[in-house]
mmCIF file of the N, C-alpha and C atoms, coordinates in Angstrom:
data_MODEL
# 
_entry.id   MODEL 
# 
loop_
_atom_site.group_PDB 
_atom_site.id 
_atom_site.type_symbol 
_atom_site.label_atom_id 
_atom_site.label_alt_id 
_atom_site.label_comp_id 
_atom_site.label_asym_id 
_atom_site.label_entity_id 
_atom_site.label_seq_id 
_atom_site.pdbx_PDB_ins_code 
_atom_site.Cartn_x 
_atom_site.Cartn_y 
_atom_site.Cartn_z 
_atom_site.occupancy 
_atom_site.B_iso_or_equiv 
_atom_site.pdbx_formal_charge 
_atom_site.auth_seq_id 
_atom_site.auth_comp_id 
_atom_site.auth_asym_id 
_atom_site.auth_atom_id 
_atom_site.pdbx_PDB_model_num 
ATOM 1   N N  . UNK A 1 1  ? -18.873 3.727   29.407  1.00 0.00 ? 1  UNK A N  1 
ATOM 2   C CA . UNK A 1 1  ? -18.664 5.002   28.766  1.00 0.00 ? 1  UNK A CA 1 
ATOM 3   C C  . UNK A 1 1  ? -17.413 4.968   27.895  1.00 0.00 ? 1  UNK A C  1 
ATOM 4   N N  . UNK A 1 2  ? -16.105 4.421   28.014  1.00 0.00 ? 2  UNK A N  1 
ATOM 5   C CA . UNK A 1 2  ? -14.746 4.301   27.439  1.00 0.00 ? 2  UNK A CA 1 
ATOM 6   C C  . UNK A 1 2  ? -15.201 3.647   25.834  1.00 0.00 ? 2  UNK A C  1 
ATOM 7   N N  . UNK A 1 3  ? -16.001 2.353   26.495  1.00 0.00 ? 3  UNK A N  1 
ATOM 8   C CA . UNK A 1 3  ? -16.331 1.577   25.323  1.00 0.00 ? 3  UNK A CA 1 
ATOM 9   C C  . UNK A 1 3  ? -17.212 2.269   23.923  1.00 0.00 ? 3  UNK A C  1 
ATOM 10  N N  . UNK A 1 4  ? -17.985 3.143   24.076  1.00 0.00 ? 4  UNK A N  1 
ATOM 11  C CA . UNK A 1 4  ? -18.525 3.645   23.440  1.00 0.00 ? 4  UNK A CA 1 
ATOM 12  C C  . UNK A 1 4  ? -17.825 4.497   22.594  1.00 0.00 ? 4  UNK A C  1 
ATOM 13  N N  . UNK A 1 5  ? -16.920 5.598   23.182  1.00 0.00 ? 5  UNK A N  1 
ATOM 14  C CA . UNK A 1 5  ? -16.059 6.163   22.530  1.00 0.00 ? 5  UNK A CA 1 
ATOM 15  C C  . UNK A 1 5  ? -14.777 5.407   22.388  1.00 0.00 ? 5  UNK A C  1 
ATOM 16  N N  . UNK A 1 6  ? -14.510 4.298   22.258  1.00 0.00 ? 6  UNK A N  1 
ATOM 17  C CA . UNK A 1 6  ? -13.487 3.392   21.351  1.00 0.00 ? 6  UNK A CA 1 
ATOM 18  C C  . UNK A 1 6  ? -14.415 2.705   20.052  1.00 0.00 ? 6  UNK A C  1 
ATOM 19  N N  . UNK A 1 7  ? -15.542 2.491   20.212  1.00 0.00 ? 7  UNK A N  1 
ATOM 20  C CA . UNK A 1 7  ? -15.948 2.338   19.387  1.00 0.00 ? 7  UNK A CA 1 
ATOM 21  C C  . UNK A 1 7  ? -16.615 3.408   18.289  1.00 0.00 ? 7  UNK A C  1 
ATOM 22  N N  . UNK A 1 8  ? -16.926 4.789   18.902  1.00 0.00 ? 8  UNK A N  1 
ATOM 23  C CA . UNK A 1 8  ? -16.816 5.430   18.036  1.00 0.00 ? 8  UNK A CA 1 
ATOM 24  C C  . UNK A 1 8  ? -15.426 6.119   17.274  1.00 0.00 ? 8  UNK A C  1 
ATOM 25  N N  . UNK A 1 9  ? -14.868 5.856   18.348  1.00 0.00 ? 9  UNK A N  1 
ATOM 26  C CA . UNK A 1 9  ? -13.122 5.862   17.130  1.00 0.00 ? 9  UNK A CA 1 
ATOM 27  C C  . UNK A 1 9  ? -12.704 5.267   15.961  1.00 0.00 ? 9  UNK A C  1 
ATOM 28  N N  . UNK A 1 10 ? -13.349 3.701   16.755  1.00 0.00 ? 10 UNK A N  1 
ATOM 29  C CA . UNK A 1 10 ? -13.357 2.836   15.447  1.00 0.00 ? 10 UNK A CA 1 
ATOM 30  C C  . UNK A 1 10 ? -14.112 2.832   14.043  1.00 0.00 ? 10 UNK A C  1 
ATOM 31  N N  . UNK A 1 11 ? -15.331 3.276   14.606  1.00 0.00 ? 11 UNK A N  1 
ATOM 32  C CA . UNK A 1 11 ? -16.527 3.670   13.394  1.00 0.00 ? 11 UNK A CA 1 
ATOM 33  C C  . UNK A 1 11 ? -15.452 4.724   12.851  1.00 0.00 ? 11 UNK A C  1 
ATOM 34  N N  . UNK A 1 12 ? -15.236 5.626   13.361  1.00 0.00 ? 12 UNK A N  1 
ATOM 35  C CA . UNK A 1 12 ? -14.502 6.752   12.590  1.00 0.00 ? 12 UNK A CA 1 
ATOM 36  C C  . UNK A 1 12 ? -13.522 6.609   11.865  1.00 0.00 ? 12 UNK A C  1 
ATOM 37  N N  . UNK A 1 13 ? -12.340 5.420   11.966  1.00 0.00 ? 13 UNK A N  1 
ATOM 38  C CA . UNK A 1 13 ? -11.247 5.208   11.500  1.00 0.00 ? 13 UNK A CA 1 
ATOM 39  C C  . UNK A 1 13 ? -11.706 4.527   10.212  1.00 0.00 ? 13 UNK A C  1 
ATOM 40  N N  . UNK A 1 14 ? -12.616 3.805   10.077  1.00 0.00 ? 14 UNK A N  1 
ATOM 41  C CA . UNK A 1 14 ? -13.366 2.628   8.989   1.00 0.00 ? 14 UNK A CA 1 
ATOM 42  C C  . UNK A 1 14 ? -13.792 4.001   8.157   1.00 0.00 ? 14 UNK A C  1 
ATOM 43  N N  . UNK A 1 15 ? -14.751 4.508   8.050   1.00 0.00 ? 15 UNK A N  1 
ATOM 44  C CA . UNK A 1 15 ? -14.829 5.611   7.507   1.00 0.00 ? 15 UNK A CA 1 
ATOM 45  C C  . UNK A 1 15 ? -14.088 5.972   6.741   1.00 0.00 ? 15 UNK A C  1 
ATOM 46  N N  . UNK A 1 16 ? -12.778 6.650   7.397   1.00 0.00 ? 16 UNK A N  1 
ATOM 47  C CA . UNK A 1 16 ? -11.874 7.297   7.116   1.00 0.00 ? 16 UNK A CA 1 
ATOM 48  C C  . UNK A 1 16 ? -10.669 6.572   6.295   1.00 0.00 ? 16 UNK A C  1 
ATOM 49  N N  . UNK A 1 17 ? -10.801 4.997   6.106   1.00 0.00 ? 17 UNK A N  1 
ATOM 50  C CA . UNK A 1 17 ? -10.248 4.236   5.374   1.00 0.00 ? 17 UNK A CA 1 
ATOM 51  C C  . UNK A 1 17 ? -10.868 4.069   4.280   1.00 0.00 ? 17 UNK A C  1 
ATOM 52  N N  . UNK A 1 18 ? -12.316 3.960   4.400   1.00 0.00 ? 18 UNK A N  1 
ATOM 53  C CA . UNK A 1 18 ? -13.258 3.983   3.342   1.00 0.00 ? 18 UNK A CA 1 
ATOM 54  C C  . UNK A 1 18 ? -13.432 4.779   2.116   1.00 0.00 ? 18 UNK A C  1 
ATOM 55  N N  . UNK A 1 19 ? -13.132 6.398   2.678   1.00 0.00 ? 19 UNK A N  1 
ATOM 56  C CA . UNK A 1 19 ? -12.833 7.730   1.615   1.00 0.00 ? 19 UNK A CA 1 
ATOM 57  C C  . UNK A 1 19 ? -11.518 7.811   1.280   1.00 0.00 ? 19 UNK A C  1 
ATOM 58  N N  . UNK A 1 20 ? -10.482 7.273   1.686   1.00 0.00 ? 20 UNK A N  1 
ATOM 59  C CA . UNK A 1 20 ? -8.872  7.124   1.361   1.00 0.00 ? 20 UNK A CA 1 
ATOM 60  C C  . UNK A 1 20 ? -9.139  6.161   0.289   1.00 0.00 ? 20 UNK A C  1 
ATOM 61  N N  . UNK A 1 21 ? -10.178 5.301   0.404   1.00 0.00 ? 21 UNK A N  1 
ATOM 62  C CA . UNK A 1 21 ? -9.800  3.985   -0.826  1.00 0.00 ? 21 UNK A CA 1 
ATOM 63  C C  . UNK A 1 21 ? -10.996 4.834   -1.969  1.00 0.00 ? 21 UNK A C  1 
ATOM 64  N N  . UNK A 1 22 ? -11.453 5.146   -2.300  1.00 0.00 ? 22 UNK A N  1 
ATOM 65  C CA . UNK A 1 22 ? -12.141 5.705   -2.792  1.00 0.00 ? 22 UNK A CA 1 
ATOM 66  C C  . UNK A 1 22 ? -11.434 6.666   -3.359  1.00 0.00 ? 22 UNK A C  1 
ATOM 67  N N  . UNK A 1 23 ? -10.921 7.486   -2.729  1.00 0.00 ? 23 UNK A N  1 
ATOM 68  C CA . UNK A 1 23 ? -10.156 8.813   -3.791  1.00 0.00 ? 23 UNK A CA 1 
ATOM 69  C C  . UNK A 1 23 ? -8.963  8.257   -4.463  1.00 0.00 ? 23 UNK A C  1 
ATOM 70  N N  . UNK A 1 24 ? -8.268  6.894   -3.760  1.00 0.00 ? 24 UNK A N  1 
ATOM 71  C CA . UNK A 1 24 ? -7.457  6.256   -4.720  1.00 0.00 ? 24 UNK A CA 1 
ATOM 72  C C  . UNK A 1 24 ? -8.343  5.638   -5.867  1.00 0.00 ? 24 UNK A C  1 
ATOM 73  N N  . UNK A 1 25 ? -9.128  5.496   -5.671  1.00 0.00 ? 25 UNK A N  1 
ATOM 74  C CA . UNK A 1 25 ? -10.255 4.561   -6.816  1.00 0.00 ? 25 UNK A CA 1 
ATOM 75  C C  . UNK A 1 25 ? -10.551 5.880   -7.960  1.00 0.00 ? 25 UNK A C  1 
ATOM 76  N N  . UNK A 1 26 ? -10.803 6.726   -7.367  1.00 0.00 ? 26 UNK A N  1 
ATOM 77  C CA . UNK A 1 26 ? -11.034 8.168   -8.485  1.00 0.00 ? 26 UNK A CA 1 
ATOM 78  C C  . UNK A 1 26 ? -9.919  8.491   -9.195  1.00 0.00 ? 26 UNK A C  1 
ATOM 79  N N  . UNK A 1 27 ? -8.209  8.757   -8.200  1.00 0.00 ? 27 UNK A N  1 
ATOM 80  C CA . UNK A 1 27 ? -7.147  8.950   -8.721  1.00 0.00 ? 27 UNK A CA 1 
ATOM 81  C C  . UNK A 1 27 ? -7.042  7.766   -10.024 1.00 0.00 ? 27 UNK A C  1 
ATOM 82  N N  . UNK A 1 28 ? -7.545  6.543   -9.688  1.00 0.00 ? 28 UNK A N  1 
ATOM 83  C CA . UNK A 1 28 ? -7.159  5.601   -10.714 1.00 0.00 ? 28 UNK A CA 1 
ATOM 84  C C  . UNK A 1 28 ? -7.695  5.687   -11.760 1.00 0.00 ? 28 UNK A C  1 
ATOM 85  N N  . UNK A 1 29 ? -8.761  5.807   -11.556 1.00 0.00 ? 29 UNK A N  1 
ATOM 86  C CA . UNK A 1 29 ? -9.905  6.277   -13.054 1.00 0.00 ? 29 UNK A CA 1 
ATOM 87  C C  . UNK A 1 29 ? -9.649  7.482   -14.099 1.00 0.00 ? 29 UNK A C  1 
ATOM 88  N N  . UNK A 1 30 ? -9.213  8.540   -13.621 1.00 0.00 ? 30 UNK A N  1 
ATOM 89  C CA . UNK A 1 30 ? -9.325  9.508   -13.754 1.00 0.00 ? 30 UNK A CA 1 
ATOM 90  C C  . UNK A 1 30 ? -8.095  9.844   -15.500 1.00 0.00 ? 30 UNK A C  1 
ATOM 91  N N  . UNK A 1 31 ? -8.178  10.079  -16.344 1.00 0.00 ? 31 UNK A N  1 
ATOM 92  C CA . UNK A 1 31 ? -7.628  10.011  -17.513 1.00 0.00 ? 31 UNK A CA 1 
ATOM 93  C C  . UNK A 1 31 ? -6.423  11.229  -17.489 1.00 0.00 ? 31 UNK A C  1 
ATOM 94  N N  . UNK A 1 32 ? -6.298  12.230  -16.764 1.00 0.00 ? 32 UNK A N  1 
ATOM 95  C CA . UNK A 1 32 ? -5.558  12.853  -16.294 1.00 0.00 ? 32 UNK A CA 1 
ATOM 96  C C  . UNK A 1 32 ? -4.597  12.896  -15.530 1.00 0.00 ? 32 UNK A C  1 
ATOM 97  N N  . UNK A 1 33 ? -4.926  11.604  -14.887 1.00 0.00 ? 33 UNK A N  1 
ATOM 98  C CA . UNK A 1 33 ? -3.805  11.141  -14.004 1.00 0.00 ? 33 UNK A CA 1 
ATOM 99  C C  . UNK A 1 33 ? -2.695  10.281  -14.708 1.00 0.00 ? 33 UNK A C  1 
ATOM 100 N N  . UNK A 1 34 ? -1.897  10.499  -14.664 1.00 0.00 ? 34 UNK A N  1 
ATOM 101 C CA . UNK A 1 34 ? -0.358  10.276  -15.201 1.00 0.00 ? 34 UNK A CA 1 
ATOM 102 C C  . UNK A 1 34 ? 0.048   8.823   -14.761 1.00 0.00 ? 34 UNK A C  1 
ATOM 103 N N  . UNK A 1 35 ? 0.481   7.778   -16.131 1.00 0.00 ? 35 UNK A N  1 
ATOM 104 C CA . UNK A 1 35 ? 1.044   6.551   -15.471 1.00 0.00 ? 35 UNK A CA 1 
ATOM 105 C C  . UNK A 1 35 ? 1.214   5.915   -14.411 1.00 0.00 ? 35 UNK A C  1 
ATOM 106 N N  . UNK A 1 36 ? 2.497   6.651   -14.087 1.00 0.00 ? 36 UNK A N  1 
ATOM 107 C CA . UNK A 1 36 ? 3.440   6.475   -13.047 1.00 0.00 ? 36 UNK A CA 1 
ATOM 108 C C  . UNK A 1 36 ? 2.576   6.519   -11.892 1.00 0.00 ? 36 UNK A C  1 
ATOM 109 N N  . UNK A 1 37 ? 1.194   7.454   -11.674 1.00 0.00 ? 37 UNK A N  1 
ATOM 110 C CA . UNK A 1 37 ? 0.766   8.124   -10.180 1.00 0.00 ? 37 UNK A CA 1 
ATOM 111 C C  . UNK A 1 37 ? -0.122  6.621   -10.977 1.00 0.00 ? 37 UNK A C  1 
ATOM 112 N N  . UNK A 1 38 ? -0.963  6.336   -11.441 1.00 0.00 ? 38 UNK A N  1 
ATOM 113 C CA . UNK A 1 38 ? -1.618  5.244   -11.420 1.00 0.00 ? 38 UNK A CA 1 
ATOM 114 C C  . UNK A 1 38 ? -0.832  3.756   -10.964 1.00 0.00 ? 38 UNK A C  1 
ATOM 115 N N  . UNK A 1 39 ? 0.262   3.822   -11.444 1.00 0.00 ? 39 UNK A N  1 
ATOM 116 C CA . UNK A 1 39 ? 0.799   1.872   -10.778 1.00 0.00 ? 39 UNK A CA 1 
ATOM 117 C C  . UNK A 1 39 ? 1.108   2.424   -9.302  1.00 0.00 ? 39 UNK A C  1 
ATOM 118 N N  . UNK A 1 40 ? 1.417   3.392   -9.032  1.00 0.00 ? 40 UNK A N  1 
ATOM 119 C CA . UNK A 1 40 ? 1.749   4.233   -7.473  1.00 0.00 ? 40 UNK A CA 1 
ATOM 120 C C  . UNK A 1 40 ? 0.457   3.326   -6.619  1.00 0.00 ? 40 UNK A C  1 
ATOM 121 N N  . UNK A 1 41 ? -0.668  4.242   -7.148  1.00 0.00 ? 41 UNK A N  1 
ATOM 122 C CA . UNK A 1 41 ? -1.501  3.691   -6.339  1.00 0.00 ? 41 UNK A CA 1 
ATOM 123 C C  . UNK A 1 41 ? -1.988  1.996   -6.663  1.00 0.00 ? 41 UNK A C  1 
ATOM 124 N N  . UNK A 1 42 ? -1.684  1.847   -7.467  1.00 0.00 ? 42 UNK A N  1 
ATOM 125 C CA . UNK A 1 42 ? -1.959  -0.199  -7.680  1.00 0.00 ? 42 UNK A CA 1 
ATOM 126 C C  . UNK A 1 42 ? -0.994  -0.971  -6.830  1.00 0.00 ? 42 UNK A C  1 
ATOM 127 N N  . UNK A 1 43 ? -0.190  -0.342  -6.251  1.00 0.00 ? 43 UNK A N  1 
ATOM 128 C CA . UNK A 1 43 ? 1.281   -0.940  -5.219  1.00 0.00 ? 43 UNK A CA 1 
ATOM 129 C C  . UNK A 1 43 ? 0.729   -0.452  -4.188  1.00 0.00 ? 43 UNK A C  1 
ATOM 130 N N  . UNK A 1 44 ? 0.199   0.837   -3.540  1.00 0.00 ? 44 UNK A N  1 
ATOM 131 C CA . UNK A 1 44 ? -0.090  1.504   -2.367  1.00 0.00 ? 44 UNK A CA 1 
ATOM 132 C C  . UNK A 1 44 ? -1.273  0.019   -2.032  1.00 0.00 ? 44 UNK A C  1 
ATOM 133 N N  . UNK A 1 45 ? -2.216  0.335   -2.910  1.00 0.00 ? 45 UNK A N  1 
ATOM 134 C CA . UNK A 1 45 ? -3.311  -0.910  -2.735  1.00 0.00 ? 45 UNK A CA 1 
ATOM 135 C C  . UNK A 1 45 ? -3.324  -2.122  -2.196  1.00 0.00 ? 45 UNK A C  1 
ATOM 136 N N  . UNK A 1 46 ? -2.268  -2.873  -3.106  1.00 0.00 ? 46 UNK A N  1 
ATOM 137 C CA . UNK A 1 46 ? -1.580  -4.309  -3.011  1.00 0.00 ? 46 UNK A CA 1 
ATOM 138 C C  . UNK A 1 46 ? -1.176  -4.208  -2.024  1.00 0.00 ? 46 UNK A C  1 
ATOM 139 N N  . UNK A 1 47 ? -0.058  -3.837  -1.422  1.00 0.00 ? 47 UNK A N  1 
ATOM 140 C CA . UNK A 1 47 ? 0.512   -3.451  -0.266  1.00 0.00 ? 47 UNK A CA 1 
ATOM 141 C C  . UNK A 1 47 ? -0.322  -3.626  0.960   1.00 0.00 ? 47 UNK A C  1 
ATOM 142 N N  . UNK A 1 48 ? -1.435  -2.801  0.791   1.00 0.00 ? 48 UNK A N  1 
ATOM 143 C CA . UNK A 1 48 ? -2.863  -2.872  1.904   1.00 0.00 ? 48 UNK A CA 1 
ATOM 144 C C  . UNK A 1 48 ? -2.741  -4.113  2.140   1.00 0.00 ? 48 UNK A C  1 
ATOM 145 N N  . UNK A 1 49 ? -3.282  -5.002  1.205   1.00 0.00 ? 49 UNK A N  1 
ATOM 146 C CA . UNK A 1 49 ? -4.275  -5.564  1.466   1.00 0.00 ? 49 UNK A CA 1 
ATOM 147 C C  . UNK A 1 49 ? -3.068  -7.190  1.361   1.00 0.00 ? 49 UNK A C  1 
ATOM 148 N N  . UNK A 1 50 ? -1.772  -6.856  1.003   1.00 0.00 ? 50 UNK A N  1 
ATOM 149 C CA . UNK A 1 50 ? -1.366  -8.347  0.561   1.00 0.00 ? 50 UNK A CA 1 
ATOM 150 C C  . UNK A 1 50 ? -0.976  -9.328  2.590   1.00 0.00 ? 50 UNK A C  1 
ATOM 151 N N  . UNK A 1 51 ? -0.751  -10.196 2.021   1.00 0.00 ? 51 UNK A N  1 
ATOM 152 C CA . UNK A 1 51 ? -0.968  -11.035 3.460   1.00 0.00 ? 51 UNK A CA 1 
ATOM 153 C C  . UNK A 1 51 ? 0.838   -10.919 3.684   1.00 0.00 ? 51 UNK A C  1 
ATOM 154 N N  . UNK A 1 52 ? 1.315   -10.539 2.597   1.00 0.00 ? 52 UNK A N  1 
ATOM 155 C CA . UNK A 1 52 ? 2.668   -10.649 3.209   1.00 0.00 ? 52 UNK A CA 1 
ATOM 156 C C  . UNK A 1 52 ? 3.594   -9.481  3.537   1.00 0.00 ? 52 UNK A C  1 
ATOM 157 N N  . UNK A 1 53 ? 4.327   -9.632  4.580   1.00 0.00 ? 53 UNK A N  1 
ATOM 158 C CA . UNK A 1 53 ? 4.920   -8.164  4.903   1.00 0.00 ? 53 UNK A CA 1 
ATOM 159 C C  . UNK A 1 53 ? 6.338   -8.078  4.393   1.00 0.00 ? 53 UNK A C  1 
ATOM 160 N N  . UNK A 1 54 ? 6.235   -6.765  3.379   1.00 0.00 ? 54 UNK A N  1 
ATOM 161 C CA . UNK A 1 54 ? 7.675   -6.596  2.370   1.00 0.00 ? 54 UNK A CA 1 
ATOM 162 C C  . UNK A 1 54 ? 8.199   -5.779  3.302   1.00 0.00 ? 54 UNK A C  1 
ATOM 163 N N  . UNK A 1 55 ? 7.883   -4.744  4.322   1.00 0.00 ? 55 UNK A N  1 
ATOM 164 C CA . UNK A 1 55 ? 8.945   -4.272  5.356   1.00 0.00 ? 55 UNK A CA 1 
ATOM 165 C C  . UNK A 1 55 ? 8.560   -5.230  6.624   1.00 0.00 ? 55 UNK A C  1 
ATOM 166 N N  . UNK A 1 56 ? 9.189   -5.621  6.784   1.00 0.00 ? 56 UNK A N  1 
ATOM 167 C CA . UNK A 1 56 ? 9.219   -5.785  8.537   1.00 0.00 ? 56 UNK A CA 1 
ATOM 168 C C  . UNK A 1 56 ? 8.896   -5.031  9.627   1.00 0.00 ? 56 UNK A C  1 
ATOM 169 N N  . UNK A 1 57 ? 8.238   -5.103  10.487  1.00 0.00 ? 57 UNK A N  1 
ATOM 170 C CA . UNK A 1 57 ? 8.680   -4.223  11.586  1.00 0.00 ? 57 UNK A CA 1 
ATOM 171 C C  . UNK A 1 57 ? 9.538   -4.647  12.894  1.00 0.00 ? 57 UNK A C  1 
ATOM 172 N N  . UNK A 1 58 ? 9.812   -3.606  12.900  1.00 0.00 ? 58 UNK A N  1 
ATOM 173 C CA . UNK A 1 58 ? 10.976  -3.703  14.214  1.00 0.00 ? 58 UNK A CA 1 
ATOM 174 C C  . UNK A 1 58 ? 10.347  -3.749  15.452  1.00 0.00 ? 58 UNK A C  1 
ATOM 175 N N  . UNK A 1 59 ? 10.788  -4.829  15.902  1.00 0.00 ? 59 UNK A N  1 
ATOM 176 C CA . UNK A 1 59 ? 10.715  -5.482  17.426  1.00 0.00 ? 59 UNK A CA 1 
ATOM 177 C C  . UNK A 1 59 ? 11.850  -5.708  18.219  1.00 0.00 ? 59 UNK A C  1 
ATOM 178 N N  . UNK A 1 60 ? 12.008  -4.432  19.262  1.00 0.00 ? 60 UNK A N  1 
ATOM 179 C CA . UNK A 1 60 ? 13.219  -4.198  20.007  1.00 0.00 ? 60 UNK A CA 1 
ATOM 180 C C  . UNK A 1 60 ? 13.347  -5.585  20.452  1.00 0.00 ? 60 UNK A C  1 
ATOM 181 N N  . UNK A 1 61 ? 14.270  -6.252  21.070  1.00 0.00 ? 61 UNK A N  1 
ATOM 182 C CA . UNK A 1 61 ? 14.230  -7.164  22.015  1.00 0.00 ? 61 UNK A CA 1 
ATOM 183 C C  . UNK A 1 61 ? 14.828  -6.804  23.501  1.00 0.00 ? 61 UNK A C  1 
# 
């Protein structure tokens, strides 16, 4: 029973990443949208998806 609803969490979260990349994909297209908010989201993007991590995270020791 747990498993099912972790996996429907997960279905849900994919989703929900799915319409976030998408309305950045519209914001990008969109001829109204202003420079600056367009390279915004070409860095938000990159960022996603790059293999390397420009912040760190913090790991108490």
């Amino acid at each position: 029973m747990g498993e099912a609803k972790a996996l429907e969490r997960a279905k849900n979260k994919v989703r929900e990443i799915k319409r976030n990349i998408f309305v950045l994909y519209l914001a990008y297209k969109d001829p109204r949208v202003p420079w600056y908010a367009k390279l915004f989201t070409i860095l938000v993007v990159a960022y996603a998806f790059s293999p390397i991590d420009l912040i760190p995270d913090f790991i108490p020791v």
